[in-house]
Residue, then its C-alpha position, 0 to 999 in steps of 0.5 A: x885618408x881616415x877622416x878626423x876625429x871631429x868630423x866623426x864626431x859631427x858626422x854621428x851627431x847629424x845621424x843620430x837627429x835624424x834617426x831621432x826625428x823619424x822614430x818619433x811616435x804620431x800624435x796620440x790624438x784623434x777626432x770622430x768623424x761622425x757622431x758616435x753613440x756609446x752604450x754601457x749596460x746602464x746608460x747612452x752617452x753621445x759624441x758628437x762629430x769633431x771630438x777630440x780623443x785619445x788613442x790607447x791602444x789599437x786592435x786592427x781595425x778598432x782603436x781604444x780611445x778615450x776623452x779622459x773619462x771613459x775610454x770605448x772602441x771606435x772604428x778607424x774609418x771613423x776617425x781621423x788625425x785632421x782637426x781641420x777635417x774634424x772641425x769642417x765635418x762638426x761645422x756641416x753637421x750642426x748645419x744640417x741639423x739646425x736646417x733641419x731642427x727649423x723645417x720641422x718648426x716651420x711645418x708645425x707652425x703653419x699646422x698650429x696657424x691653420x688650426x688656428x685660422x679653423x677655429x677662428x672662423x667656427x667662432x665667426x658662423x658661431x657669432x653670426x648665427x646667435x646675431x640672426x637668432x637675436x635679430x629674428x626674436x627681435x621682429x617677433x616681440x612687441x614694443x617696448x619702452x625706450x628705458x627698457x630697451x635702454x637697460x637691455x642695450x646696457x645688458x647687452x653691451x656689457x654681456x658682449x664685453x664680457x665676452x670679449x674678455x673671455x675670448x681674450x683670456x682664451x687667446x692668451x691661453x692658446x699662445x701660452x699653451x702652443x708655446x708650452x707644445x712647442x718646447x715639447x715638440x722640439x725635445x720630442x724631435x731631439x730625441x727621436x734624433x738620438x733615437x735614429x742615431x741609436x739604431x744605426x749604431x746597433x746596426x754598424x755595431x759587430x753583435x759580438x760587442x754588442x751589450x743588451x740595454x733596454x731602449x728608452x721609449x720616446x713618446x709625444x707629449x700630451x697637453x691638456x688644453x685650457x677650459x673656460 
């Protein structure tokens, strides 16, 4: 018995969805895996881990991709159709370096609060050797009046507060200007990062795509410390 028409009918239908549903291409967007740096002849432009992409075509091993700006080649093992993957590996690098970004910190705190302690207690034999030399020249001079011993103590006491301003106009000085080495250091370290993930990328790079592009020096700042 041949089936009925309407049967056909629904029959082709159901057939027809299905075939619809698996010849539906995959998603076109990806996320990088790790941080990817590109370089064109003239600049160097950064990715970081868990951004978003667009597949243009694929070549083997390399898609063609791009963040609707500029459009690069990235390994398929750095990439991935998992943005929860993406996101959990975008989360782990910006913890490891912040955990790193703050140990750094700390070492150059404890080094700054050493110099510091250092050359507060040059300042302290300093004032303890000027207090025996006074002392000594003290028992060496005759009497002298009580109104002229009065006006030294006034000269005295007024020459060590001005002192005292000095030191803390020098103190202020010293926490503005490590506040200053302090911002310095942390680019300085933002760059040396860059720098490290630019190598590795000319490493991993095939030397066949490999464009020649003059490398940024990166070079400690140096500040001039304050003079009174």
């Amino acid at each position: 018995m041949l089936p009925a028409p309407r049967s056909v009918a629904i029959f082709l239908g159901l057939l027809c969805g299905v075939a619809a549903s698996y010849s539906q291409a995959p998603s076109d967007q990806v996320f990088l895996t790790e941080r990817f740096l590109v370089k064109t002849h003239s600049t160097l432009t950064s990715f970081p881990t868990g951004k978003a992409l667009r597949v243009v075509s694929e070549n083997g091993d390399t898609s063609h991709v791009t963040d609707g700006t500029a459009t690069f080649d990235v390994p398929n093992n750095k990439l991935t159709k998992d943005a929860d993957l993406a996101a959990r590996l975008a989360q782990n690098e910006h913890t490891a370096e912040e955990a790193a970004l703050a140990q750094q910190m700390e070492a150059y705190r404890q080094a700054e609060a050493a110099k510091r302690a250092e050359q507060q207690r040059e300042a302290e034999i300093q004032r303890q050797q000027q207090a025996a030399q006074w002392q000594a020249q003290q028992q060496r001079q005759p009497e002298i009046p009580s109104a002229l011993q009065a006006v030294q103590a006034l000269q005295t006491e007024q020459t060590r507060q001005t002192e005292l301003q000095q030191a803390e106009q020098q103190r202020q000085a010293e926490i503005a200007q490590a506040r200053v080495q302090q911002a310095a250091e942390i680019q300085f370290l933002r760059n040396r990062r860059d720098l490290q993930n630019q190598n590795q990328a000319e490493r991993e790079q095939p030397e066949i795509n490999r464009p020649e592009i003059s490398r940024p020096e990166i070079s400690r700042p140096e500040i001039s410390r304050p003079h009174f």
